[in-house]
N, CA, C and O atoms as a CHARMM CRD file, in Angstrom:
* protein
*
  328
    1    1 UNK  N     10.87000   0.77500 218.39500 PROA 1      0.00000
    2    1 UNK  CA     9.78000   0.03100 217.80400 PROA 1      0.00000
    3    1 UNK  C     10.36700  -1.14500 217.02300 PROA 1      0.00000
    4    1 UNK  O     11.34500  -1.02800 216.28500 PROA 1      0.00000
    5    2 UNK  N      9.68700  -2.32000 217.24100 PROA 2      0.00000
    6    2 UNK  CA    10.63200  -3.53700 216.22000 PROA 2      0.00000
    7    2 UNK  C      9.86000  -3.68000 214.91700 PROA 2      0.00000
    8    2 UNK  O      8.91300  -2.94700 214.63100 PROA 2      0.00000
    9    3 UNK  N     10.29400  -4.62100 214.17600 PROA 3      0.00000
   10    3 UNK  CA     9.61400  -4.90500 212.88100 PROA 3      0.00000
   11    3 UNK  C      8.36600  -5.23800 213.43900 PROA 3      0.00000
   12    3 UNK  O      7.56100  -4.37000 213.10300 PROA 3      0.00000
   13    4 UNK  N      7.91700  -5.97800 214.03700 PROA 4      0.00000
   14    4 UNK  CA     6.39000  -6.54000 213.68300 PROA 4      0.00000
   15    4 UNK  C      5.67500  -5.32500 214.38900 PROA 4      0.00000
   16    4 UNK  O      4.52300  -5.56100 214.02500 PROA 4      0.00000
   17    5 UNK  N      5.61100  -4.50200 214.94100 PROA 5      0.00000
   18    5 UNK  CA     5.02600  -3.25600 215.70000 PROA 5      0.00000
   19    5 UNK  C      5.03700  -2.33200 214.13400 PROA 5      0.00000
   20    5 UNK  O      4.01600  -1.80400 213.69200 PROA 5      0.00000
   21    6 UNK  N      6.14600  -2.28200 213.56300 PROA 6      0.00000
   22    6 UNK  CA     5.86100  -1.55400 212.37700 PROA 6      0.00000
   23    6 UNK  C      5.36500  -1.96600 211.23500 PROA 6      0.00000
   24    6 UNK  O      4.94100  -1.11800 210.45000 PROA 6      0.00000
   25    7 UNK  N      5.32500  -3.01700 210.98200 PROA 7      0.00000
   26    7 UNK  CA     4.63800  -4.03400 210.44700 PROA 7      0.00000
   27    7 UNK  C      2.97200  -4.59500 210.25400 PROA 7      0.00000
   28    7 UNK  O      2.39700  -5.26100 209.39300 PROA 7      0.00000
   29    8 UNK  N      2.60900  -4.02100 211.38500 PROA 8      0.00000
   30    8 UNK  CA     0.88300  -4.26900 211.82000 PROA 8      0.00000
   31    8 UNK  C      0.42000  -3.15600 210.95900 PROA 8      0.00000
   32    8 UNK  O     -0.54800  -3.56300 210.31700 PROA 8      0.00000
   33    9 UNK  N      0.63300  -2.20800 210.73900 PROA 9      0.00000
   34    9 UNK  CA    -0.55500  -1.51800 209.88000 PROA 9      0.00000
   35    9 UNK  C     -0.41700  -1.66600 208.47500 PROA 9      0.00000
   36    9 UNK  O     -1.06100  -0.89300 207.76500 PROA 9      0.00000
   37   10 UNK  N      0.37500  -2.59900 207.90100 PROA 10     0.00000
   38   10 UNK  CA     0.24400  -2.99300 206.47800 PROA 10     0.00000
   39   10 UNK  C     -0.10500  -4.19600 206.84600 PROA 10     0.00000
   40   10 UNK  O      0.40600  -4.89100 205.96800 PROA 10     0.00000
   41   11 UNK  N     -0.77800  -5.07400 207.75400 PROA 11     0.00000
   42   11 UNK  CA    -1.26100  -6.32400 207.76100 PROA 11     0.00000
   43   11 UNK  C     -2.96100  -6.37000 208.31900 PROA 11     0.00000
   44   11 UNK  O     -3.69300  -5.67100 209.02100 PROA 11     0.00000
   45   12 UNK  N     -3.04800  -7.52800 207.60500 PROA 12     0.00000
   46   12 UNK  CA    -4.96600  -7.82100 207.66500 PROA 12     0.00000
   47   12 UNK  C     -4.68100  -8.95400 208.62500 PROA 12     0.00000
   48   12 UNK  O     -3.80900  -9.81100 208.76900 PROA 12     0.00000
   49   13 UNK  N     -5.92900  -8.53600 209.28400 PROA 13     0.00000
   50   13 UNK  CA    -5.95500 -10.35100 210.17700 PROA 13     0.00000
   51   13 UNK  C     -7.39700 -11.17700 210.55300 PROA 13     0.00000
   52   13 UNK  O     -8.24700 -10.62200 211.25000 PROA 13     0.00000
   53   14 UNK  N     -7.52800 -12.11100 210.19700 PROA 14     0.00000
   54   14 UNK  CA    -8.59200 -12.68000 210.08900 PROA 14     0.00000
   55   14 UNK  C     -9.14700 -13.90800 211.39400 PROA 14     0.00000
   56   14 UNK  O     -8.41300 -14.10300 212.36200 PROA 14     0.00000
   57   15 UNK  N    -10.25200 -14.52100 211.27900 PROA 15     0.00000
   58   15 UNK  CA   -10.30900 -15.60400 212.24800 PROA 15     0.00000
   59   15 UNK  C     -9.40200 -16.75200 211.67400 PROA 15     0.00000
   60   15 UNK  O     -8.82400 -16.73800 210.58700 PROA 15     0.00000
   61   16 UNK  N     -9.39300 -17.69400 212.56700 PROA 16     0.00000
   62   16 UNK  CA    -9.15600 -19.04400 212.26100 PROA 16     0.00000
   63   16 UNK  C     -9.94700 -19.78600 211.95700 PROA 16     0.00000
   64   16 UNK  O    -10.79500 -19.26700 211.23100 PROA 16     0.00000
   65   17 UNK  N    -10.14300 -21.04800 212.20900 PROA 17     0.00000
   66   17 UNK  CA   -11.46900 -21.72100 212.06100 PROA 17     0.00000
   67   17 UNK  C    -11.23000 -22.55000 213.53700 PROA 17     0.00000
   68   17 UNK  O    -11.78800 -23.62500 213.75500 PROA 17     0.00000
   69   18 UNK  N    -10.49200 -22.01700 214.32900 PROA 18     0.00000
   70   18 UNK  CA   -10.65400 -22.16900 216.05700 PROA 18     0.00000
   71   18 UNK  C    -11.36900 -20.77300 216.55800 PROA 18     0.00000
   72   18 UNK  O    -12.22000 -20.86200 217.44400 PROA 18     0.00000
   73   19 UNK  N    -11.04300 -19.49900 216.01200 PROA 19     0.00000
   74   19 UNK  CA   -11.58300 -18.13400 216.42900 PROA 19     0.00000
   75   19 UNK  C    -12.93400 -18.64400 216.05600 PROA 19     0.00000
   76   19 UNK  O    -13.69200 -19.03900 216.94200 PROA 19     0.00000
   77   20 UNK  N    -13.31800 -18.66300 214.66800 PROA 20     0.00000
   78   20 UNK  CA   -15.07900 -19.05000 214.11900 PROA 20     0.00000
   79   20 UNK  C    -15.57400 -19.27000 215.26900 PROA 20     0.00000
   80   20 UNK  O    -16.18200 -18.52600 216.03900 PROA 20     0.00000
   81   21 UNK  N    -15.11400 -20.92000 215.37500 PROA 21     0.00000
   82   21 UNK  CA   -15.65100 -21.92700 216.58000 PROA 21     0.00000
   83   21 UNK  C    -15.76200 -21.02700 217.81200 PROA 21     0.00000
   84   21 UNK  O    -16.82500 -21.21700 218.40300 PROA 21     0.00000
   85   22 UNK  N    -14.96800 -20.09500 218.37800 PROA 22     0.00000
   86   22 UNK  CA   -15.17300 -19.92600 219.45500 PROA 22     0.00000
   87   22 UNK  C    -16.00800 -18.53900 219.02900 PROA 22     0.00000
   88   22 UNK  O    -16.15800 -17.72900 219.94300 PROA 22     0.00000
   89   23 UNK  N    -16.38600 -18.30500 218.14200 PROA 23     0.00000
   90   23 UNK  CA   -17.64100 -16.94200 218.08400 PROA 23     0.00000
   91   23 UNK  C    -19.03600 -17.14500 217.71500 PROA 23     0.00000
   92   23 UNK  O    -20.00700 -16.39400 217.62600 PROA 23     0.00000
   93   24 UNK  N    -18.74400 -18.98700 217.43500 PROA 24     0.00000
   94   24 UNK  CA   -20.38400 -19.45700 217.18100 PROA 24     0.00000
   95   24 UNK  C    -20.74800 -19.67800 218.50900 PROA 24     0.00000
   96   24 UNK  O    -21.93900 -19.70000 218.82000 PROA 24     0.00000
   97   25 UNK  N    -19.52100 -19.90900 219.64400 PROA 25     0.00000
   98   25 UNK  CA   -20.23300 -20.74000 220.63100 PROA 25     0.00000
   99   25 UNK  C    -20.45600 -19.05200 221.30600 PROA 25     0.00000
  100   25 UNK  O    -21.63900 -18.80400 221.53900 PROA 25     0.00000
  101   26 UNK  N    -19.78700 -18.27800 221.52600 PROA 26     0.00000
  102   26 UNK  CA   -19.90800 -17.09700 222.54300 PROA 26     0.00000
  103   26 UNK  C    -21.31100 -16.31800 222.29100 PROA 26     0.00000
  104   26 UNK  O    -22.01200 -15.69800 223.09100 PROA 26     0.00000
  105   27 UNK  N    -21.51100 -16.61400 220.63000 PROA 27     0.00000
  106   27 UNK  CA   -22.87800 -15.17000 220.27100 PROA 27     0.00000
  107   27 UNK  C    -24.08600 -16.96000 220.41900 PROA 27     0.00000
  108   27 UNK  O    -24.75100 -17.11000 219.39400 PROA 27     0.00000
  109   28 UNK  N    -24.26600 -17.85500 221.27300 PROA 28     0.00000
  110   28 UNK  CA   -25.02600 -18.55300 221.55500 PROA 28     0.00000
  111   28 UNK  C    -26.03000 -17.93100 222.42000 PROA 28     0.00000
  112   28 UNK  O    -25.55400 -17.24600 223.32500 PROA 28     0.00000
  113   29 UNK  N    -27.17300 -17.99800 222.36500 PROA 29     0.00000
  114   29 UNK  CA   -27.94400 -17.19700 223.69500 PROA 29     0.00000
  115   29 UNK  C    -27.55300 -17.87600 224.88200 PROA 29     0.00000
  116   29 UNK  O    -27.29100 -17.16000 225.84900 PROA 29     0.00000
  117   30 UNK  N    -27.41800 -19.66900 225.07000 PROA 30     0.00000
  118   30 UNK  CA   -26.70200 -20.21800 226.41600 PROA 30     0.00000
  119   30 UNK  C    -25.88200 -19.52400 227.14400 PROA 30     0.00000
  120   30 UNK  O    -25.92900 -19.11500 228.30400 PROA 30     0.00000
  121   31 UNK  N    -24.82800 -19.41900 225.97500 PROA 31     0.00000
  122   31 UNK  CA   -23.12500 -18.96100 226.76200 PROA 31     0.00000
  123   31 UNK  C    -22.87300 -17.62400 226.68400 PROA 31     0.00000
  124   31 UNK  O    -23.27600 -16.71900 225.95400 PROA 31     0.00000
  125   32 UNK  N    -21.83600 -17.73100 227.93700 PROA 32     0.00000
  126   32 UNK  CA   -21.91300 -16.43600 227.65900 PROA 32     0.00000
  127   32 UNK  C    -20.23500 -15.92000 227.23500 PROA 32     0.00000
  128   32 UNK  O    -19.55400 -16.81000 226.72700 PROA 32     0.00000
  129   33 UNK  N    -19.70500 -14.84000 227.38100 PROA 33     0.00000
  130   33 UNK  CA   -18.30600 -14.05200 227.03500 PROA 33     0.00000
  131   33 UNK  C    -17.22600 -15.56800 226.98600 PROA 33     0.00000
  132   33 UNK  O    -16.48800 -15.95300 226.07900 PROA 33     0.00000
  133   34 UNK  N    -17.48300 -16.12500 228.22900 PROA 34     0.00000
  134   34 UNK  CA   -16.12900 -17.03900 228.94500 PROA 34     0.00000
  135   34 UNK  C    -15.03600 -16.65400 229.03400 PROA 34     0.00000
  136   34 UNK  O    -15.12100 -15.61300 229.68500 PROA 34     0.00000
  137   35 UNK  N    -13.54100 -16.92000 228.66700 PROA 35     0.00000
  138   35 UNK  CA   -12.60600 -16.29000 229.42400 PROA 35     0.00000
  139   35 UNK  C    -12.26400 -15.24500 228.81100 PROA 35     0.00000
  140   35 UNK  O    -11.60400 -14.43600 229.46300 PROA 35     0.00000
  141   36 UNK  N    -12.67100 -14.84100 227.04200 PROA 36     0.00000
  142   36 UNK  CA   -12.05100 -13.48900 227.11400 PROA 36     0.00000
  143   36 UNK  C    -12.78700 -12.06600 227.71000 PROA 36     0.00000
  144   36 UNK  O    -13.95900 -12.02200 228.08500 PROA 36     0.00000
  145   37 UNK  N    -12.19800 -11.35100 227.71300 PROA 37     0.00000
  146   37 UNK  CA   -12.25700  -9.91100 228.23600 PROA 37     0.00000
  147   37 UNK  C    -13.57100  -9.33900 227.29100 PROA 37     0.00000
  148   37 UNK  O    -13.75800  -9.86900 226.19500 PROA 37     0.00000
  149   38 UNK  N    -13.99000  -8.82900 227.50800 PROA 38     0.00000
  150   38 UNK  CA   -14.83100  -8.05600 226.82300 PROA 38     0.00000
  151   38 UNK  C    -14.51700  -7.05600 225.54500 PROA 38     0.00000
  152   38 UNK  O    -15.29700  -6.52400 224.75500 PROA 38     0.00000
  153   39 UNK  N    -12.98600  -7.00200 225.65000 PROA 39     0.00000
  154   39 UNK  CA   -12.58000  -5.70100 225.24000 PROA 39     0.00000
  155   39 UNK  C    -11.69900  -6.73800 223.49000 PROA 39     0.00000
  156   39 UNK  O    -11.83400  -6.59700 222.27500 PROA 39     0.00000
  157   40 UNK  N    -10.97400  -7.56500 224.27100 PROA 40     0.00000
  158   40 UNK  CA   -10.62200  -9.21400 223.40500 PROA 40     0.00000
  159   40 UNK  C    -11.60900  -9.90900 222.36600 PROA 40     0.00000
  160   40 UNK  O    -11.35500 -10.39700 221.26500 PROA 40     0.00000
  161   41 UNK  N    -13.23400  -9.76600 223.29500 PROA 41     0.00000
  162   41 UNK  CA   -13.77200 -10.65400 222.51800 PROA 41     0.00000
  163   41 UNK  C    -14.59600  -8.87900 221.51800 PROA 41     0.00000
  164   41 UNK  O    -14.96100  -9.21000 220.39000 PROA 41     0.00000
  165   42 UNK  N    -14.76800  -7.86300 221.70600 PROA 42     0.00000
  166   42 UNK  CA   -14.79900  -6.98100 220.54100 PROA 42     0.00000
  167   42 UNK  C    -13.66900  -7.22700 219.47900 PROA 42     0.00000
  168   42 UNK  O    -14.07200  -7.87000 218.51000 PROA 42     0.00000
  169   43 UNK  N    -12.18200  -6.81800 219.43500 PROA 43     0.00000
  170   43 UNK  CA   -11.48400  -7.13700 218.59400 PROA 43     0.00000
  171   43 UNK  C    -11.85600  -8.61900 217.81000 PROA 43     0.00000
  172   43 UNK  O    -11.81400  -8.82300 216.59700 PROA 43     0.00000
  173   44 UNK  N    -12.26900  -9.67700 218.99500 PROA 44     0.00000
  174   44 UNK  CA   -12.47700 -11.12400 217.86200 PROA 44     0.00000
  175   44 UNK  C    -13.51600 -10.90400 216.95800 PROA 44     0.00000
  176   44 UNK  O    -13.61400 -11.60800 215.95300 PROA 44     0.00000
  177   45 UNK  N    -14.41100  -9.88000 217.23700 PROA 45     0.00000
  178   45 UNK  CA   -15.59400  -9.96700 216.34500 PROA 45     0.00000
  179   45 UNK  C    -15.24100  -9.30100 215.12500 PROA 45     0.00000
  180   45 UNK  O    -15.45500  -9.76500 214.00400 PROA 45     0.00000
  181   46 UNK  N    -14.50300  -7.81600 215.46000 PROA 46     0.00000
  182   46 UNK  CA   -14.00400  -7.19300 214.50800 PROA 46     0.00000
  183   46 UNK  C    -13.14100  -7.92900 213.60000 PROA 46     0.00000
  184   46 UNK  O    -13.30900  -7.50400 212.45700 PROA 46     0.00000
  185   47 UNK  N    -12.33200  -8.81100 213.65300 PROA 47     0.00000
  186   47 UNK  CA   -11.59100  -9.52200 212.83400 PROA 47     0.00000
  187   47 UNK  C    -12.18900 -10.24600 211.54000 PROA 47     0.00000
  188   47 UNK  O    -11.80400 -10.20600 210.37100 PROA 47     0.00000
  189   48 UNK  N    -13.31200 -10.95300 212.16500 PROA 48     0.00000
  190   48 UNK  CA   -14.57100 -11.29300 211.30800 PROA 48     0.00000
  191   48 UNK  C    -13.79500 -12.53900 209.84900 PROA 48     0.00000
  192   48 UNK  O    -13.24300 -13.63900 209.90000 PROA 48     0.00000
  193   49 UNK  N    -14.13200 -11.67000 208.81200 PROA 49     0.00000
  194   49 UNK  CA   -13.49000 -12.70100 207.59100 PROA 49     0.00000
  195   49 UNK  C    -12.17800 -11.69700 207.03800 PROA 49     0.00000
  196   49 UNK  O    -11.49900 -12.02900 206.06700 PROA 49     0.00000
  197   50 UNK  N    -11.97800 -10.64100 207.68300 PROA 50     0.00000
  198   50 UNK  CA   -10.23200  -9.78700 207.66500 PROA 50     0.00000
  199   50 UNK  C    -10.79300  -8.40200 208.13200 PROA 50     0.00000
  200   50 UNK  O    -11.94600  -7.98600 208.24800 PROA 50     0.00000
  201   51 UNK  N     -9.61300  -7.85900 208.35000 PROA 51     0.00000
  202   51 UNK  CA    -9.63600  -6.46200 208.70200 PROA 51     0.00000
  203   51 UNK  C     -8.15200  -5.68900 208.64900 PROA 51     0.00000
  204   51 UNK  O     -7.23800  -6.47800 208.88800 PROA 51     0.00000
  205   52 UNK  N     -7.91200  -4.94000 208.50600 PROA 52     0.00000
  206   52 UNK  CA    -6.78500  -4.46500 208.39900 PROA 52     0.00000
  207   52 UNK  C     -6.37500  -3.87100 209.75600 PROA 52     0.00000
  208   52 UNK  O     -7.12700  -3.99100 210.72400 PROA 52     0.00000
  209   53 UNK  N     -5.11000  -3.18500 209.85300 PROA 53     0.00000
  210   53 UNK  CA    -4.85500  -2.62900 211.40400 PROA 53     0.00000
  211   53 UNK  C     -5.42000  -1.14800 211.56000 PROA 53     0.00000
  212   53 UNK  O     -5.96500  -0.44600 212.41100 PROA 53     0.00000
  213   54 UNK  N     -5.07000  -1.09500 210.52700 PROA 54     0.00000
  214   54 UNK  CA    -5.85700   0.77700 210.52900 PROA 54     0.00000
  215   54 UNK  C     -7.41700   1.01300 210.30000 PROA 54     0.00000
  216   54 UNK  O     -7.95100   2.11800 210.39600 PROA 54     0.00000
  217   55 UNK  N     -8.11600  -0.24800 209.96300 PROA 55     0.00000
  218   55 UNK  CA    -9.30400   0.21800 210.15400 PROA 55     0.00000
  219   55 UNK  C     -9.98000  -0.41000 211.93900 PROA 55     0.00000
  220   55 UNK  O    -11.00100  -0.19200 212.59000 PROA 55     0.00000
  221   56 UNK  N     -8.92600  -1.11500 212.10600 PROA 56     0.00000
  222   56 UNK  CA    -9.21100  -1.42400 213.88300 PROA 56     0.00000
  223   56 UNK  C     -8.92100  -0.15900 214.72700 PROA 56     0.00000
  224   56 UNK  O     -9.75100   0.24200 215.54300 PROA 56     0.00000
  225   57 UNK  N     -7.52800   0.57800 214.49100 PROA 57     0.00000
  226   57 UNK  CA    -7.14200   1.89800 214.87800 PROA 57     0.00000
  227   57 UNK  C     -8.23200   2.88600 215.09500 PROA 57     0.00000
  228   57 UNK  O     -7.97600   3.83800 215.83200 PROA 57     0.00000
  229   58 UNK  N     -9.63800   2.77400 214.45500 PROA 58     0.00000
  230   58 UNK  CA   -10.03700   3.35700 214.44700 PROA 58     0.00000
  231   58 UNK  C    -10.92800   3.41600 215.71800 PROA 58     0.00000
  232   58 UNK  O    -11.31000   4.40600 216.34200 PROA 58     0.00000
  233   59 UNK  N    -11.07000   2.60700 215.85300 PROA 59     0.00000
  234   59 UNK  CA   -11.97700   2.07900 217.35500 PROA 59     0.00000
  235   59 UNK  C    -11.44800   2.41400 218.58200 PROA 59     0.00000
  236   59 UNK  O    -11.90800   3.06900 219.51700 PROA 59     0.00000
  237   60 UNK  N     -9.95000   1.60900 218.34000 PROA 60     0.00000
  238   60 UNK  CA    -9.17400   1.39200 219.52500 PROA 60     0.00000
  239   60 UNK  C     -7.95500   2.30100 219.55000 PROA 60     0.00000
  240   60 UNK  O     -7.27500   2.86800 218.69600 PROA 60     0.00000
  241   61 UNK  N     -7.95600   2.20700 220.92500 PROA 61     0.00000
  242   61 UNK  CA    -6.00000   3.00400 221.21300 PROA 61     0.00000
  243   61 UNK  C     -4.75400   1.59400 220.61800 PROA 61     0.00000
  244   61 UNK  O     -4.65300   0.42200 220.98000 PROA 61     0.00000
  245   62 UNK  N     -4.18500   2.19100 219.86300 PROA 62     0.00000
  246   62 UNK  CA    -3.30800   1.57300 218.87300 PROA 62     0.00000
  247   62 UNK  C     -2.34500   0.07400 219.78300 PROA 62     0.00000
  248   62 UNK  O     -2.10200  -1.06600 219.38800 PROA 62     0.00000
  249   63 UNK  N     -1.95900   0.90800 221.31800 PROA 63     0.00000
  250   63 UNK  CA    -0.91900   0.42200 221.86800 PROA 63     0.00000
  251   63 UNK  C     -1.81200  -1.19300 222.77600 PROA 63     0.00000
  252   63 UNK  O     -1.40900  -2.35600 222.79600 PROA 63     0.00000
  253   64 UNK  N     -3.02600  -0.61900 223.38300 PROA 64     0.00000
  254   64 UNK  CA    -3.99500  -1.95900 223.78800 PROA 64     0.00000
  255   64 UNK  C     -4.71700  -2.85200 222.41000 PROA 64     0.00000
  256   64 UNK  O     -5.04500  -4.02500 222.58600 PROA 64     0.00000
  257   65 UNK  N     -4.92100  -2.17900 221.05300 PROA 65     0.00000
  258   65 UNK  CA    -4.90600  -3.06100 220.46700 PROA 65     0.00000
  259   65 UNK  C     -4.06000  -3.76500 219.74000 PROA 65     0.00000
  260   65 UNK  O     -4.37100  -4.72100 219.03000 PROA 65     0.00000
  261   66 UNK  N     -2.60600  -3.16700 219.94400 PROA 66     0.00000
  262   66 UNK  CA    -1.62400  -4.60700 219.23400 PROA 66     0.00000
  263   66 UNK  C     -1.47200  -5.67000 220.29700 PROA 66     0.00000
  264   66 UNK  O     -1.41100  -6.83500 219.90400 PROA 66     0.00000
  265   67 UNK  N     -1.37500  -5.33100 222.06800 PROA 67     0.00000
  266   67 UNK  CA    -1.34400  -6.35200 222.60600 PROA 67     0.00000
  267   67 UNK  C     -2.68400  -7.29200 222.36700 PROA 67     0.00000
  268   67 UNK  O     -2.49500  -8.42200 221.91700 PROA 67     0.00000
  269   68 UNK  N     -3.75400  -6.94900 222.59600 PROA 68     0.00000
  270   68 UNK  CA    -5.38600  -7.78100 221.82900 PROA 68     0.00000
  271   68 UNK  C     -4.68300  -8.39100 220.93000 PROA 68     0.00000
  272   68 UNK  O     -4.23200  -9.35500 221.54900 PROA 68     0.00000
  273   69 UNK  N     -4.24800  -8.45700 219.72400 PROA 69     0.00000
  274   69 UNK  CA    -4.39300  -8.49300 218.50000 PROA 69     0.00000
  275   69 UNK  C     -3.53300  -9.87300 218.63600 PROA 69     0.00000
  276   69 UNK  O     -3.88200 -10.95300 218.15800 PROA 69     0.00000
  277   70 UNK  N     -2.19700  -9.59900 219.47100 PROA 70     0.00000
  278   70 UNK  CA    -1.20000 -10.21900 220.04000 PROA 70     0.00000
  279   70 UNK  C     -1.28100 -11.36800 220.62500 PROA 70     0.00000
  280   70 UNK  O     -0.61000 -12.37600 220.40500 PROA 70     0.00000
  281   71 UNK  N     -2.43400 -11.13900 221.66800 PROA 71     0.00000
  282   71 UNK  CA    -3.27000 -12.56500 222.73200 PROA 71     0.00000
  283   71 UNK  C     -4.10800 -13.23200 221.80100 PROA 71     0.00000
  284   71 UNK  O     -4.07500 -14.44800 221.61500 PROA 71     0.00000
  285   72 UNK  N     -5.07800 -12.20700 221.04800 PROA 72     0.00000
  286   72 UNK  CA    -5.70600 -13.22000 219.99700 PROA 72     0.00000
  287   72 UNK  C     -4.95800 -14.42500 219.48800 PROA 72     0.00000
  288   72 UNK  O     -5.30500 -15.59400 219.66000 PROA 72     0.00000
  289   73 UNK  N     -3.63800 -13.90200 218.68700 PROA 73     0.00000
  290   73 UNK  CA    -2.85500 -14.87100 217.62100 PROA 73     0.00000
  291   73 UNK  C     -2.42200 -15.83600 218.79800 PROA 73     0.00000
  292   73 UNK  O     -2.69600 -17.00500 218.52700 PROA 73     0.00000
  293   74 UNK  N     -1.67300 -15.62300 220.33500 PROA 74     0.00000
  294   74 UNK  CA    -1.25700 -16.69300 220.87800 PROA 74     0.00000
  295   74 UNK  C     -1.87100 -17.45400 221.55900 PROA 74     0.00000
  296   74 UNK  O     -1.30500 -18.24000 222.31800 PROA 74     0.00000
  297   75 UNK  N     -3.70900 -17.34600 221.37100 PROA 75     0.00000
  298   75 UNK  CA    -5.25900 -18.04600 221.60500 PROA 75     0.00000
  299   75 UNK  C     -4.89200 -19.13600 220.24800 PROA 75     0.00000
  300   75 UNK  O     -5.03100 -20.33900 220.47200 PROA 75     0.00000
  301   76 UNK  N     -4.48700 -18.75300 219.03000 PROA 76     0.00000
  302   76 UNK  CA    -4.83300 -19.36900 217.87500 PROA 76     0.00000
  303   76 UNK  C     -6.15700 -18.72900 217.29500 PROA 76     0.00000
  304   76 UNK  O     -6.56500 -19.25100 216.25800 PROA 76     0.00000
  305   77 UNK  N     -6.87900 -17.68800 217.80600 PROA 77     0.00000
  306   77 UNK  CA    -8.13400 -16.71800 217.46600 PROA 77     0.00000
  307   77 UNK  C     -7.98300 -16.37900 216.56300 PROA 77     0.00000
  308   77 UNK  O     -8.97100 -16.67100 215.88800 PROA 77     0.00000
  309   78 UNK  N     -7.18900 -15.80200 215.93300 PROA 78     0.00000
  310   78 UNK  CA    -6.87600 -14.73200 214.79500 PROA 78     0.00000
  311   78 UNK  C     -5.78200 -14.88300 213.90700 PROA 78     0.00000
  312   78 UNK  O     -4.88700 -15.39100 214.58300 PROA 78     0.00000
  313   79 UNK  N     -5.44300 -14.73700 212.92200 PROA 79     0.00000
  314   79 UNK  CA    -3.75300 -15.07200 212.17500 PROA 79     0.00000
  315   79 UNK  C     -3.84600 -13.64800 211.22300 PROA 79     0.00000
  316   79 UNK  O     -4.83500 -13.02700 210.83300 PROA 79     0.00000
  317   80 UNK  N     -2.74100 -13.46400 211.07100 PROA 80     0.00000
  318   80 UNK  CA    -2.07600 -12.33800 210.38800 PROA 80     0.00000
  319   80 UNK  C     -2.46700 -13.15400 208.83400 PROA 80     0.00000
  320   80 UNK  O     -2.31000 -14.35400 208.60800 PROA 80     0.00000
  321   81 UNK  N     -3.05000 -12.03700 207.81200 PROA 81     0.00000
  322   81 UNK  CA    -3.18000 -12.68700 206.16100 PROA 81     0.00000
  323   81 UNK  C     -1.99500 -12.05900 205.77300 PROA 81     0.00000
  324   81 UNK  O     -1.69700 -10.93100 206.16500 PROA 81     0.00000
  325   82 UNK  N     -1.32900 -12.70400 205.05200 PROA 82     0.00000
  326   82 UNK  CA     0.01300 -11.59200 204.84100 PROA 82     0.00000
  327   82 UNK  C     -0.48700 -11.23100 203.14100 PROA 82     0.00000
  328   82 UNK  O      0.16500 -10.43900 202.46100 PROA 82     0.00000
């Protein structure tokens, strides 16, 4: 396991104000999901204004949501609050 794998459950992670943007346009009645996953754009919602890793754990299997969590941050969706 490396540092940042052990590292995620003492960290919060929040939107950006590119994630926002892309959750005003997705919960539009027009548009719809677009390219993320269904499973991607749950975690983006959950992120919201922070969340921690262990209260996401709770939802999800630990190992598909650090990669989510992972694609989020390299979207620019989400950032780690340290």
């Amino acid at each position: 396991m490396d540092q940042a794998t052990l590292d995620t459950g003492t960290r919060c992670f929040r939107l950006t104000d590119k994630g926002r943007a892309c959750v005003d346009i997705v919960e539009c009645e027009q548009q719809t999901l677009g390219s993320l996953s269904r499973y991607l754009h749950d975690v983006l919602m959950m992120c919201g204004t922070g969340i921690w890793f262990e209260q996401l754990r709770q939802f999800m299997p630990p190992r598909s949501l650090e990669e989510s969590l992972q694609s989020l941050q390299n979207l620019g969706l989400i950032e780690r609050v340290h």
